[in-house]
C-alpha positions as CSV (number, residue, x, y, z in Angstrom):
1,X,109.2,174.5,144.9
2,X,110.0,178.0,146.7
3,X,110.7,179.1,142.9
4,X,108.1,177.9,141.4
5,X,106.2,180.2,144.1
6,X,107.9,182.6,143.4
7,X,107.5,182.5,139.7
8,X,103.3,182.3,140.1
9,X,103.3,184.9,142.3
10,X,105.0,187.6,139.7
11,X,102.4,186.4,137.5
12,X,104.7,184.9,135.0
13,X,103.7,181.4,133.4
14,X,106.2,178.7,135.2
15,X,107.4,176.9,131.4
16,X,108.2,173.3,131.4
17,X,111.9,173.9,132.4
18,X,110.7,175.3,135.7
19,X,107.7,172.2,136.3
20,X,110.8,170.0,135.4
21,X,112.8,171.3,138.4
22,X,109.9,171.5,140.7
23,X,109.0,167.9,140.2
24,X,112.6,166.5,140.6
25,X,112.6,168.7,143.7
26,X,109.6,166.9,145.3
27,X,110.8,163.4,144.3
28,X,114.1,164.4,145.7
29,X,112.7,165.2,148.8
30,X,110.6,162.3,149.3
31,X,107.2,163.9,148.0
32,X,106.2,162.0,145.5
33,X,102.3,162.8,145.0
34,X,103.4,166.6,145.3
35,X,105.4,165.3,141.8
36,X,102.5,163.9,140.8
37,X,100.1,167.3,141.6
38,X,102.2,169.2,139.7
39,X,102.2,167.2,136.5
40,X,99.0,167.3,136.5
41,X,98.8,171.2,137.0
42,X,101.8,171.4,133.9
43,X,99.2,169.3,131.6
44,X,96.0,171.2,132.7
45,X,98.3,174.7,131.8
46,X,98.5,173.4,128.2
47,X,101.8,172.4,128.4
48,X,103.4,169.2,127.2
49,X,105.3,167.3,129.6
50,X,108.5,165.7,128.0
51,X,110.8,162.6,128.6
52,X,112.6,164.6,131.5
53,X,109.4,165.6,132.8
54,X,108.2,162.4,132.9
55,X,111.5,160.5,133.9
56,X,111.3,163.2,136.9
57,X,108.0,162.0,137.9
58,X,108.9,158.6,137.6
59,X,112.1,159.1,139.4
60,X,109.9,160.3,142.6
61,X,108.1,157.5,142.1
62,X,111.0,155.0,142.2
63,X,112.8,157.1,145.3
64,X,109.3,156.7,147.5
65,X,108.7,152.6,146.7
66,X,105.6,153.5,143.9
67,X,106.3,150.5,141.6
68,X,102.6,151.3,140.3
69,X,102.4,154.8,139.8
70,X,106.0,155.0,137.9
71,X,104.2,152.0,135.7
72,X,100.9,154.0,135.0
73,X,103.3,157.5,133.9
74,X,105.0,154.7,130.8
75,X,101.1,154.0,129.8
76,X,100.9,158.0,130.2
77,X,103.9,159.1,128.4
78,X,102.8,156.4,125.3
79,X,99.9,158.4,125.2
80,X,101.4,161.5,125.0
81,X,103.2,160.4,122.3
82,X,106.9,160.7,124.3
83,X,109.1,158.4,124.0
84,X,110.6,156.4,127.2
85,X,114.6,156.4,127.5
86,X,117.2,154.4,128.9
87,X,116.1,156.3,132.3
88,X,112.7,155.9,132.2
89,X,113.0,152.3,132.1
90,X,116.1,152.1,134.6
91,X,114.1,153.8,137.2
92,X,111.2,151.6,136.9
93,X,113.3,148.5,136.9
94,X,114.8,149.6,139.9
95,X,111.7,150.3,141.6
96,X,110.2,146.9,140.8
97,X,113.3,145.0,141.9
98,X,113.4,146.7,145.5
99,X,109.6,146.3,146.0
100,X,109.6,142.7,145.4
101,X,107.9,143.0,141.9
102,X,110.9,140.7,140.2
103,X,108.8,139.4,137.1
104,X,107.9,142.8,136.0
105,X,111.6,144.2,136.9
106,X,112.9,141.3,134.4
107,X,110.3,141.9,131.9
108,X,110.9,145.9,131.7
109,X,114.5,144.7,131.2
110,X,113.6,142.6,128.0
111,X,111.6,145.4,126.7
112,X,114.8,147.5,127.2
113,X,116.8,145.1,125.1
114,X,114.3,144.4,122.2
115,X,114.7,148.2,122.0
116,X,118.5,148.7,122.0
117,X,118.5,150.6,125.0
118,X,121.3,150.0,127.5
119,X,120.3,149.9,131.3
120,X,122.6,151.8,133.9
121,X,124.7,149.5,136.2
122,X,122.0,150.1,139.2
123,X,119.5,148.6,137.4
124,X,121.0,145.7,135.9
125,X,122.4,145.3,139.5
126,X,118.6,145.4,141.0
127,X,117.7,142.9,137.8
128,X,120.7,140.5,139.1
129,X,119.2,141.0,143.0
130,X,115.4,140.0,141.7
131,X,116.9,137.4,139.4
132,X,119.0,135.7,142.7
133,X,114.8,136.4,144.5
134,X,113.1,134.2,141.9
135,X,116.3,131.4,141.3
136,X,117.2,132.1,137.8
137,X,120.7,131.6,137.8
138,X,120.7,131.4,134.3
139,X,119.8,134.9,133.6
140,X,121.7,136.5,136.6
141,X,124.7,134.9,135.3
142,X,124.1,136.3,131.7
143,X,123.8,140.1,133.1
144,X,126.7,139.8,134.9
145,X,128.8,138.6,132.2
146,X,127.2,141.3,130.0
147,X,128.5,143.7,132.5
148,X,131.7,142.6,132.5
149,X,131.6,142.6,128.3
150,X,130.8,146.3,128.5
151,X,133.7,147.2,130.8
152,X,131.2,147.8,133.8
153,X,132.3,147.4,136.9
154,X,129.5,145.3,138.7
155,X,129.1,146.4,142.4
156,X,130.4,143.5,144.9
157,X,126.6,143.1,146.0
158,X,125.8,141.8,142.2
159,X,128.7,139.5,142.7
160,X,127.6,138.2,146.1
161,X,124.2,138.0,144.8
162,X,124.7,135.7,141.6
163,X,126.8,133.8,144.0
164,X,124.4,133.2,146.5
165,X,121.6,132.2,143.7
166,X,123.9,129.5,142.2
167,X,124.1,128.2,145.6
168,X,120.6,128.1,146.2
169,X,119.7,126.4,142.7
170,X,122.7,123.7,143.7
171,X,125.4,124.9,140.6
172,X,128.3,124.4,143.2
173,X,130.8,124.2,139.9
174,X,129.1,127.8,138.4
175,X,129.4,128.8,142.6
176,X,133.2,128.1,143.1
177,X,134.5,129.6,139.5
178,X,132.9,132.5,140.2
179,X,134.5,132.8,143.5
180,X,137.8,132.2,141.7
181,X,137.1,135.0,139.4
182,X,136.6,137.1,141.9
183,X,139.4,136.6,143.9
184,X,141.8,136.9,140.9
185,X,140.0,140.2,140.5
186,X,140.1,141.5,144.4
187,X,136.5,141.4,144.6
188,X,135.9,141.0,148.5
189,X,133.2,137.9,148.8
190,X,130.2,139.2,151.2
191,X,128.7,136.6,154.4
192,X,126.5,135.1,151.9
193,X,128.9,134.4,149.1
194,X,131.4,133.1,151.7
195,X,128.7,130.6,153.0
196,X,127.7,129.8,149.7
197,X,130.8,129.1,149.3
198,X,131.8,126.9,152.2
199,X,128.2,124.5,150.9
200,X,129.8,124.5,147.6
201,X,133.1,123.8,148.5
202,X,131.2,120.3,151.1
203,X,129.4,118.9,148.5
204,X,132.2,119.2,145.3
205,X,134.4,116.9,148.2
206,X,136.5,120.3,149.0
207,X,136.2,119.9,153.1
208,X,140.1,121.5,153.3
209,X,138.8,124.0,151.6
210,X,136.0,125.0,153.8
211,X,137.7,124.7,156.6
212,X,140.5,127.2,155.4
213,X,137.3,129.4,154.4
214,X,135.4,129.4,157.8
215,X,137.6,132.0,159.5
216,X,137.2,134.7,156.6
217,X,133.8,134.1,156.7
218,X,133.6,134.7,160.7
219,X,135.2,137.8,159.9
220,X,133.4,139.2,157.3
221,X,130.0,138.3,159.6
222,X,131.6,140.0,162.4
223,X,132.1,142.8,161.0
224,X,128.7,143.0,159.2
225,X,127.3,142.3,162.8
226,X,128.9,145.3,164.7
227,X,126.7,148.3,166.1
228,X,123.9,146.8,166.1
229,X,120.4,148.5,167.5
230,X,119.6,147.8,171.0
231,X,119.7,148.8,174.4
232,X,120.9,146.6,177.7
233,X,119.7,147.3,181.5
234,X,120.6,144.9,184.5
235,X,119.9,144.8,187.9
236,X,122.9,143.6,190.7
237,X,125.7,143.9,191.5
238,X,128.2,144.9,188.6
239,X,130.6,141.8,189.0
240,X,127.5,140.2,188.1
241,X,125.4,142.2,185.9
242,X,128.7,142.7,183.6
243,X,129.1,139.1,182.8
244,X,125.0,139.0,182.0
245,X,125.2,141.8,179.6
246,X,128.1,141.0,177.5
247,X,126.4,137.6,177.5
248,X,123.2,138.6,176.0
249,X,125.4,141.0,173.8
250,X,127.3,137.8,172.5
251,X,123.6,136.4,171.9
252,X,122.3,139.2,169.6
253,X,125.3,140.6,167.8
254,X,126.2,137.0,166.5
255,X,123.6,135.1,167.4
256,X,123.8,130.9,166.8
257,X,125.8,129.0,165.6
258,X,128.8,131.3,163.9
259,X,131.4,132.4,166.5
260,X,133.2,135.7,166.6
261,X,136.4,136.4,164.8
262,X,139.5,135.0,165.9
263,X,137.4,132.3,168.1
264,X,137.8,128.7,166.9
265,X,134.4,127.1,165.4
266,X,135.2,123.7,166.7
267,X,132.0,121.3,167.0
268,X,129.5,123.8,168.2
269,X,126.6,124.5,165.0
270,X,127.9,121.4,163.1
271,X,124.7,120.4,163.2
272,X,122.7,123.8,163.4
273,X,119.9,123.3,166.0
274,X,116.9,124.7,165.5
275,X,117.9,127.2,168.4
276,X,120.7,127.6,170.6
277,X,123.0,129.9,173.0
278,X,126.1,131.7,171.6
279,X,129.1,129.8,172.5
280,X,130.7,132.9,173.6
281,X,127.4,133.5,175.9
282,X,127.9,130.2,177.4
283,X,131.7,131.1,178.1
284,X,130.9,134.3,179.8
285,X,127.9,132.5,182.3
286,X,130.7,130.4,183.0
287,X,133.6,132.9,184.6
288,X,130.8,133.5,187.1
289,X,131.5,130.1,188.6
290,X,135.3,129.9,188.5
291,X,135.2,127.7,191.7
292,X,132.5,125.5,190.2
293,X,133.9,121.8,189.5
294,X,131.1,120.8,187.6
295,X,128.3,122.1,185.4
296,X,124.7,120.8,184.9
297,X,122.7,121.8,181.8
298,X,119.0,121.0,181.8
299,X,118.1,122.2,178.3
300,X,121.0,121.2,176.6
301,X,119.9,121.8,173.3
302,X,122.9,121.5,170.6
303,X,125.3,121.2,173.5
304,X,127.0,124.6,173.4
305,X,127.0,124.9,177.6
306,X,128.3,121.5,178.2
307,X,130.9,121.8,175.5
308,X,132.2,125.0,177.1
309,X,131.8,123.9,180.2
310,X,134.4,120.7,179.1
311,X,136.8,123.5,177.8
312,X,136.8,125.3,180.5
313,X,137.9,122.4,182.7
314,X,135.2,121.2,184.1
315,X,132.8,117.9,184.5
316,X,129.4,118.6,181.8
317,X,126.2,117.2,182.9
318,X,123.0,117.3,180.7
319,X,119.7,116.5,180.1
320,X,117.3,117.0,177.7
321,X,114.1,116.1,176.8
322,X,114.6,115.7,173.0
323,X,116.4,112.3,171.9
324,X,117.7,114.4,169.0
325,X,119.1,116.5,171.4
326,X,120.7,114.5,173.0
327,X,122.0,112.6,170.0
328,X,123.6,116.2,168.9
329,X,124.8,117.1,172.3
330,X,126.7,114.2,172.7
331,X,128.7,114.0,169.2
332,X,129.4,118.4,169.6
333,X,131.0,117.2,173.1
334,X,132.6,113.8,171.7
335,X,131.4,111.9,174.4
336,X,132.0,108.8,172.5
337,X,135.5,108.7,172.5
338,X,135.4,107.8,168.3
339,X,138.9,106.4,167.1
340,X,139.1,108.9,164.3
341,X,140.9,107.1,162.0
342,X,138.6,104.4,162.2
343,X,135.7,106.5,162.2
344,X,137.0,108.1,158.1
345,X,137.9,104.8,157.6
346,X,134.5,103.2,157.7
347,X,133.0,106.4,155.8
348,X,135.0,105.8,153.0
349,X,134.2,102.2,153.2
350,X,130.2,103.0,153.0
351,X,130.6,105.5,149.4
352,X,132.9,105.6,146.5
353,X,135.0,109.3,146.4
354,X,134.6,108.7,142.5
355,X,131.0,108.6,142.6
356,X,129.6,111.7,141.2
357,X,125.7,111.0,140.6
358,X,123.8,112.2,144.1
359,X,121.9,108.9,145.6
360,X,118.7,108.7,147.8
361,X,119.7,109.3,152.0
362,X,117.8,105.4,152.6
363,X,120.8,103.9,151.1
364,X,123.4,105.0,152.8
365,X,120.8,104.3,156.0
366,X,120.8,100.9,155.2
367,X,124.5,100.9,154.8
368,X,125.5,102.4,158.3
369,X,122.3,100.1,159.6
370,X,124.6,96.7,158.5
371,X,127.7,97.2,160.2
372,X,128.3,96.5,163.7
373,X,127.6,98.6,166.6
374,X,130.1,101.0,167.6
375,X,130.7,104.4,168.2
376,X,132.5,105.6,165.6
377,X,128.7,103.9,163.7
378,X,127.5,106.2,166.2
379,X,129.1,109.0,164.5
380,X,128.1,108.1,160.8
381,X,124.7,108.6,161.3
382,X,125.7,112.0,163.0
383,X,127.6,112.7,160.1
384,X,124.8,111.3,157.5
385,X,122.4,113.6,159.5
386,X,124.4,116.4,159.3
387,X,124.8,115.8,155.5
388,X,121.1,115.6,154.9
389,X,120.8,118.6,156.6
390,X,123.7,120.9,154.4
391,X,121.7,119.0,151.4
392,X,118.7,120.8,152.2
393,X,120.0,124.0,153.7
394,X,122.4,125.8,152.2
395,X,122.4,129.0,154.6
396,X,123.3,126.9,157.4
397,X,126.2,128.9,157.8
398,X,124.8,132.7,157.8
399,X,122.9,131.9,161.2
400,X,119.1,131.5,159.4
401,X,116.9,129.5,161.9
402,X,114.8,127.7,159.6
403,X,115.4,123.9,159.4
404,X,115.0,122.7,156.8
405,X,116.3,119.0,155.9
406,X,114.8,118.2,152.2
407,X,114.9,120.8,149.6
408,X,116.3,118.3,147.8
409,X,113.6,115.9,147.2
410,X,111.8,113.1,145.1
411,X,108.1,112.8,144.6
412,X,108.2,110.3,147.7
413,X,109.8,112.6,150.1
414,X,113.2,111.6,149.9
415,X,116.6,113.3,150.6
416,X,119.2,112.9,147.9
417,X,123.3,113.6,148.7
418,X,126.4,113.0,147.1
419,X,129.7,111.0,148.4
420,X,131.4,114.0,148.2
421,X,128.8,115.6,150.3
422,X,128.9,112.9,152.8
423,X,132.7,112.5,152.8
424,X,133.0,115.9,153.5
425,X,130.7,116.1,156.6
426,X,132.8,113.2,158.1
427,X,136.2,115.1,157.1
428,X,135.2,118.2,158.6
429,X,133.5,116.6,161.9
430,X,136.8,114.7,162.4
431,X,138.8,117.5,162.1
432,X,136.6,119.9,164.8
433,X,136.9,117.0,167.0
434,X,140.7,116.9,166.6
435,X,140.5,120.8,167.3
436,X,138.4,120.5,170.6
437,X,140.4,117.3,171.6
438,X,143.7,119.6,171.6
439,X,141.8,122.3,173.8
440,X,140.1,119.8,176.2
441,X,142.3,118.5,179.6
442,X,139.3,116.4,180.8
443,X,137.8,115.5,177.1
444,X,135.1,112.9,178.6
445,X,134.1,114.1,182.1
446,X,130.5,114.4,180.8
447,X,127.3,113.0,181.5
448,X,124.4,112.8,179.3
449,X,121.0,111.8,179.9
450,X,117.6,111.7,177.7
451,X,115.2,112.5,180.2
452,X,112.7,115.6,181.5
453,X,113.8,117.7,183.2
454,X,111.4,117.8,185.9
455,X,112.2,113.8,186.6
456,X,115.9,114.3,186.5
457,X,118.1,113.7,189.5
458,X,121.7,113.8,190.7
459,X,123.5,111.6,193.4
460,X,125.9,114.3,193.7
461,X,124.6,118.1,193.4
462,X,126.3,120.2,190.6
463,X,128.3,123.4,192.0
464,X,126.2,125.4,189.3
465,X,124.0,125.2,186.4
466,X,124.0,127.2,183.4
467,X,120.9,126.6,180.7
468,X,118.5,128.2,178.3
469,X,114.9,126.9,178.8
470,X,112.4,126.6,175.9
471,X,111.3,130.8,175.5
472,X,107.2,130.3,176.0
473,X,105.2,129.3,173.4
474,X,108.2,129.8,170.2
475,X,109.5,126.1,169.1
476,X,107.7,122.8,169.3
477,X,111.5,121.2,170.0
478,X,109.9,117.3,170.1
479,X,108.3,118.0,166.4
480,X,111.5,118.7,165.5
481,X,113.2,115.6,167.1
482,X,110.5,113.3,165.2
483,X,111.1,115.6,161.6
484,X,114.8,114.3,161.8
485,X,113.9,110.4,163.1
486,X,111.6,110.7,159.6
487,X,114.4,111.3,157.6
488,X,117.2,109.8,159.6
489,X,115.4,106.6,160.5
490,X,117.8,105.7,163.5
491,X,116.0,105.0,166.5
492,X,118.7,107.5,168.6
493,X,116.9,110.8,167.5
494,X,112.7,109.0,168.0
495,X,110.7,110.4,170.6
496,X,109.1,107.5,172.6
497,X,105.7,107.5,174.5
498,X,104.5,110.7,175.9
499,X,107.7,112.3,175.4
500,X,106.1,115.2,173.0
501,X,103.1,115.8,175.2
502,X,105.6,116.7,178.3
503,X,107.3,119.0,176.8
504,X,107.7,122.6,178.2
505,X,106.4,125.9,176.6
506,X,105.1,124.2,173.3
507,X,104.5,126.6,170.6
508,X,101.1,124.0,169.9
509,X,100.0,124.9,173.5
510,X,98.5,128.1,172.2
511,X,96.5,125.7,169.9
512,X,94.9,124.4,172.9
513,X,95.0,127.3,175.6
514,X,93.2,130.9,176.4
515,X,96.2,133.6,177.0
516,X,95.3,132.9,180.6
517,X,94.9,129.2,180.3
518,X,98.5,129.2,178.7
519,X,100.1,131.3,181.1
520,X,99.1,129.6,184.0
521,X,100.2,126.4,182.5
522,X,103.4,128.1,181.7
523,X,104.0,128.9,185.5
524,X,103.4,125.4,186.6
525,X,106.2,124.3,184.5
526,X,108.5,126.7,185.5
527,X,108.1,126.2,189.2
528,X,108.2,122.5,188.1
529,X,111.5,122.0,186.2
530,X,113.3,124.8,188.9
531,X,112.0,122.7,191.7
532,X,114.2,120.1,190.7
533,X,116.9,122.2,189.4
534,X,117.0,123.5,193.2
535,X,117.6,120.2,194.4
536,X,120.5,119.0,192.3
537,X,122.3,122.0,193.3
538,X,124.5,122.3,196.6
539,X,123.9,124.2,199.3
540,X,125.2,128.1,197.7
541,X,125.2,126.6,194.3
542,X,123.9,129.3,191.6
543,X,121.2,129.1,188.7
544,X,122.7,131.2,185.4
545,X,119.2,130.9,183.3
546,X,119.2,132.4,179.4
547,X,115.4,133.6,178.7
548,X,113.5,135.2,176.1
549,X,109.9,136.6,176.0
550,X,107.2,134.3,174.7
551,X,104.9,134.9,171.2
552,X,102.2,136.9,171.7
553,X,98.8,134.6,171.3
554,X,98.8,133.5,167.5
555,X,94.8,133.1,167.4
556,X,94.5,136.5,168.1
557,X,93.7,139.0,164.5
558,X,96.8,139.0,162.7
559,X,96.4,142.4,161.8
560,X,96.2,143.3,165.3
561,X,99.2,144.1,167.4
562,X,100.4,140.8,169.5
563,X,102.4,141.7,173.0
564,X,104.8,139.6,173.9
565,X,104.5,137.4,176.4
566,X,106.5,138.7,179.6
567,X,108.9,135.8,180.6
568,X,111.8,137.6,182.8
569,X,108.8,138.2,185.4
570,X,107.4,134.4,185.3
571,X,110.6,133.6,185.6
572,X,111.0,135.8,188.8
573,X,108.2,134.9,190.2
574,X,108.5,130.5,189.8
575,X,112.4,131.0,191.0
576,X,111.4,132.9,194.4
577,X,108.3,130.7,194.8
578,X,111.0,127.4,194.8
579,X,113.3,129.0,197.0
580,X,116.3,130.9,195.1
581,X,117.7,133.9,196.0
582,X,118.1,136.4,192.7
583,X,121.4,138.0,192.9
584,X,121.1,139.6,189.2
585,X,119.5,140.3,186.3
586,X,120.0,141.4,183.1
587,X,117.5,142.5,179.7
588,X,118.6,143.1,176.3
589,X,116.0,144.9,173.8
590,X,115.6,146.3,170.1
591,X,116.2,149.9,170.5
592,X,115.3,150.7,166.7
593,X,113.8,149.5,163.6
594,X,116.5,148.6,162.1
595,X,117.4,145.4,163.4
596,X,118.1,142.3,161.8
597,X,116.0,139.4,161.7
598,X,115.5,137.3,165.3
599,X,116.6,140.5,167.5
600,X,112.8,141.1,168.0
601,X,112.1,139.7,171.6
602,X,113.4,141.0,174.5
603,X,116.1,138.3,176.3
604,X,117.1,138.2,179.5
605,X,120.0,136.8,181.7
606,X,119.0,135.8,185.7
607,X,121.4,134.8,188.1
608,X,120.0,132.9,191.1
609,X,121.8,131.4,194.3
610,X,120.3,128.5,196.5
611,X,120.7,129.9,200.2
612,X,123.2,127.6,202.2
C-alpha cells in the first residue's frame, strides 16, 4: 500500500500489476474491504481487473471469513468476462468449508470437476472436513482416495476427519480398514480417529482390541490437552492450597472421564455420566487426608471419589440422590462382588457371537429380565446400559458431555445394538474389574445408599468427606436418571415419589424462580445438605468440596450477556453459617479465548474442618 502511495503521489497511473500487489497486500494483512476499495478504484480508472486481480480479492476474502463477498467477486468476474481458475475456486471452497457453509463448499467443488479443474490439497482437505460436518461418508471417502490416486499426500487431519465421519454414520468396517491403512503408512491417528476407533473396534466384537488402543489414545489426548488457557489463585496455607490447585488443574486439562497418560483407565467413565470429577482430582483431595480411614461421598455421581477412595485403602461411603447413580457408582466400585467368569458366561448365554444383524435393546431386556436374580444379572443390565449408550454415542471416549442414548433408533423410539456390541461391553467391563481388583487391598469396604442427602445419616462419623455437589442451576441429574429407566426399563435406575422434586440446584428451577427467588432457594439447600454433612463428620474431620459457578439466568435476552452465578461465595457463606472452619481455597478460571469447550465457568476447590 505504501507503494501504491507512493506511485499516486508522483502522478504516475498505478497499472494493474501495482492494484494486483496492493490488493494481495490488504488481504494479506487482514484488510479485506480495503481489497475491496481498491478494486473498485482499479475499475472506476478504466482498468480491467484480471484472474489474479480477482483471485487476490477473493483470497482477502477467504483469509478474513467473507464466504459472501468472495461468492459475489465469481458473479463479478463472469461479468467481466474473466475466467475463474483452479484458485479462484480453491479459495472459495476453503472459505465456505471453514464458515460452516458445507453445501455450497461441496457444490463449488462439483463445478470444479465438471470443469476439469483440479483443486489444491487445502481445499479438497476443507471439502473432506465439511463432508465429515454434514455425514457424507460416501463422498469424503471418494476425495480422499482421489488424493491418494494423484500422489497427494493428504494431511493427517483429512485422515482423522474421514475417520471420524465413518464413525459417526456407523461404517465400523470402512472405520477400522482405514485405520489399518494408515498405520501401514505411519499416519499418526488424531483423539478423534483413535476414539472412533476404540467404538468401531466394540461393536465389530474387537474388545482386545480396544483395550490395547485406550492407552495410545490417552496419550494422544494428553498431549493435545497440554498448556491450556487459564489462570489458578488459592487462598491457605500451601500444603493445602497445592493439593486444591493441581486438583482443579487435573479437572480442566483432562476433564471427565479420560485419564492422563500412563494412568490405568480401570472402571471409572465406563459408563460416561453426564458429569463427573477427574479421577486424578479425586486422588489428589485424597493425600489431604492420609490419616483418614474412611471416606464419605454425598454426591457420588459416577463413583470416581469412592473408587479412589477404595484404591487408596480406605472404606467408600456414598450417597446419592439419583437411583442411576447409584446403579453406576456401585458396578465402577464392584461392590457386588460378580464371579466373573460367571458373569461372561451368562452374556454369552443371552446373544449368539455369530449373530451379525443389530436387534431392538427390549429383547435383550426381556432376556436379562428371565433369569434369576443375582449379581453378576446385576451386572448385565450395567453392561446392556452401557451398550445402549456406545450405540448411541460414539464420542463417549473424547470427553463430550452430551448424553445421548438413541441415535440409533426406530420410528417407536427404540435402541438397536448388536451381540458383538454387547459382548464387547461385558468383555471390557470384566476386564477393568480384573484391573481395579489387582489394585484394591480392601475391594468391598464400601457402602452405598440411594438417598438425599440432606436425610442421610451415619452411625459412625466418616474421618473426611470428599464430593462435588450439583454446580447451581447446570444439570437436571433426576431427568437424566428417568431418560435411562425409559430405555433401560430396570426398576434399579427409576426415580420413585418426589425424588425429582428434591433435588438440589435443578437447572428447571430457573423455570420457576426470579434470580433472587433462585438464589435464595439455592442457599437453603446448601446450608441444608452441609448441615448434615457436618454431623456425619467427627470431631476435626474435614470437608474437601469440588464447585463450579452456576448458569447465568436462561430467561434473561439471549443476546444479552448472562453472569455467572457466583457459587465459591454461597458456598462460603452456608459452610460458616453450619459451623465449619475454612482452612483453604482454591479458583481455577479461563484466562483467554481460546479455550476448549466446558472450561467456561470458573471452579473452585474449598477445604473445610469441623472444630473439635
Amino acid at each position: 500500500l505504501g507503494f501504491l502511495e507512493v506511485v499516486l503521489k508522483s502522478g504516475s497511473a498505478p497499472d494493474v500489476i501495482t492494484y494486483n500487489a496492493a490488493i494481495s497486500a490488504c488481504g494479506n494483512g487482514g484488510q479485506w474491504r480495503q481489497a475491496l476499495g481498491l478494486l473498485e478504484v482499479m475499475v472506476n480508472s478504466d482498468l480491467v481487473p484480471n484472474v489474479i486481480t480477482y483471485n487476490a480479492a477473493i483470497s482477502a476474502c477467504e483469509i478474513c471469513m467473507q464466504w459472501q463477498q468472495a461468492l459475489g467477486l465469481v458473479e463479478a468476474m463472469r461479468d467481466d468476462d474473466v475466467v475463474p481458475d483452479a484458485n479462484t475456486y480453491s479459495s472459495i471452497i476453503v472459505s465456505c468449508a471453514r464458515c460452516e457453509q458445507n453445501a455450497r463448499a461441496l457444490g463449488l467443488l462439483e463445478v470444479m470437476f465438471s470443469e476439469d479443474l483440479v483443486p489444491d490439497v487445502t481445499s479438497l482437505s476443507d471439502v473432506i472436513r465439511a463432508c465429515s460436518a454434514c455425514d457424507q461418508w460416501q463422498q469424503a471417502l471418494v476425495l480422499l482416495e482421489k488424493m491418494l490416486r494423484d500422489n497427494t499426500s493428504p494431511p493427517t487431519a483429512t485422515y482423522n476427519d474421514v475417520v471420524t465421519v465413518c464413525s459417526k454414520c456407523h461404517q465400523w468396517q470402512q472405520t477400522l480398514s482405514l485405520m489399518s491403512f494408515m498405520d501401514a503408512s505411519s499416519v499418526q491417528p488424531g483423539g478423534a480417529a483413535l476414539a472412533a476407533a476404540i467404538s468401531g473396534y466394540e461393536k465389530c466384537g474387537q474388545w482386545q482390541r480396544a483395550l490395547c488402543t485406550f492407552p495410545t489414545y490417552q496419550e494422544c489426548r494428553g498431549t493435545s490437552h497440554k498448556d491450556q488457557g487459564y489462570s489458578l489463585e488459592s487462598h491457605g496455607p500451601p500444603h493445602l492450597t497445592d493439593h486444591l490447585r493441581r486438583a482443579l488443574e487435573y479437572q480442566w486439562v483432562y476433564g471427565y472421564p479420560v485419564l492422563p497418560p500412563g494412568e490405568q483407565q480401570l472402571t471409572h467413565g465406563t459408563f460416561k455420566y453426564i458429569a463427573g470429577m477427574q479421577a486424578m482430582s479425586a486422588r489428589e483431595l485424597i493425600k489431604l487426608v492420609p490419616e483418614a480411614e474412611s471416606i464419605l461421598d454425598v454426591f457420588s455421581g459416577s463413583g470416581t471419589v469412592p473408587l479412589e477412595a477404595l484404591l487408596a485403602g480406605k472404606k467408600a461411603i456414598a450417597c446419592d440422590l439419583s437411583p442411576l447413580a447409584v446403579f453406576v457408582t456401585r458396578h465402577h466400585t464392584d461392590a457386588n462382588n460378580i464371579n466373573l467368569l460367571k458373569f461372561l458366561r451368562m452374556a454369552e448365554s443371552l446373544v449368539s457371537p455369530d449373530q451379525v444383524e443389530s436387534f431392538a435393546g427390549s429383547e435383550l431386556q426381556d432376556r436379562i429380565r428371565a433369569l434369576p436374580d443375582s449379581p453378576e444379572k446385576d451386572a448385565l443390565w450395567f453392561s446392556l446400559l452401557v451398550a445402549l449408550q456406545h450405540a448411541g454415542d460414539d464420542s463417549m471416549y473424547s470427553g463430550s458431555k452430551d448424553f445421548l442414548l438413541s441415535a440409533r433408533t426406530s420410528d417407536q423410539g427404540e435402541t438397536f445394538l448388536t451381540a458383538s456390541l454387547f459382548l464387547s461391553n461385558a468383555n471390557l467391563y470384566a476386564a477393568r474389574v480384573k484391573s481395579l481388583r489387582r489394585l484394591t487391598s480392601r475391594p468391598h469396604q464400601v457402602s452405598i445408599q440411594n438417598c438425599d442427602s440432606r436425610m442421610f445419616s451415619l452411625a459412625k462419623p466418616a474421618a473426611a468427606l470428599i464430593t462435588s455437589p450439583p454446580y447451581p442451576g447446570v444439570y437436571d441429574y433426576m431427568n437424566v436418571a428417568d431418560l435411562v429407566h425409559s430405555k433401560l426399563g430396570h426398576n434399579v435406575a427409576a426415580a420413585e415419589g418426589e425424588q425429582s422434586t428434591q433435588e438440589i440446584g435443578a437447572r428447571k428451577l430457573w423455570r420457576y424462580h426470579s434470580a433472587n427467588a433462585f438464589e435464595a432457594k439455592w442457599q437453603a439447600q446448601q446450608e441444608q445438605w452441609l448441615r448434615v454433612a457436618y454431623a456425619n463428620l467427627q470431631p476435626g474431620g474435614t470437608a474437601t468440596l469440588m464447585i463450579g459457578d452456576g448458569n447465568g439466568d436462561p430467561k434473561r435476552d439471549q443476546d444479552s450477556q448472562q453472569v455467572p452465578f457466583d457459587n465459591l461465595r454461597s458456598t462460603l457463606w452456608a459452610a460458616e453459617a453450619v459451623g465449619f472452619n475454612v482452612l483453604a481455597t482454591a479458583t481455577i478460571s479461563r484466562s483467554d479465548s481460546a479455550m476448549r469447550p466446558g472450561m467456561g465457568r470458573s471452579e473452585h476447590m474449598v477445604h473445610l474442618r469441623r472444630p473439635g
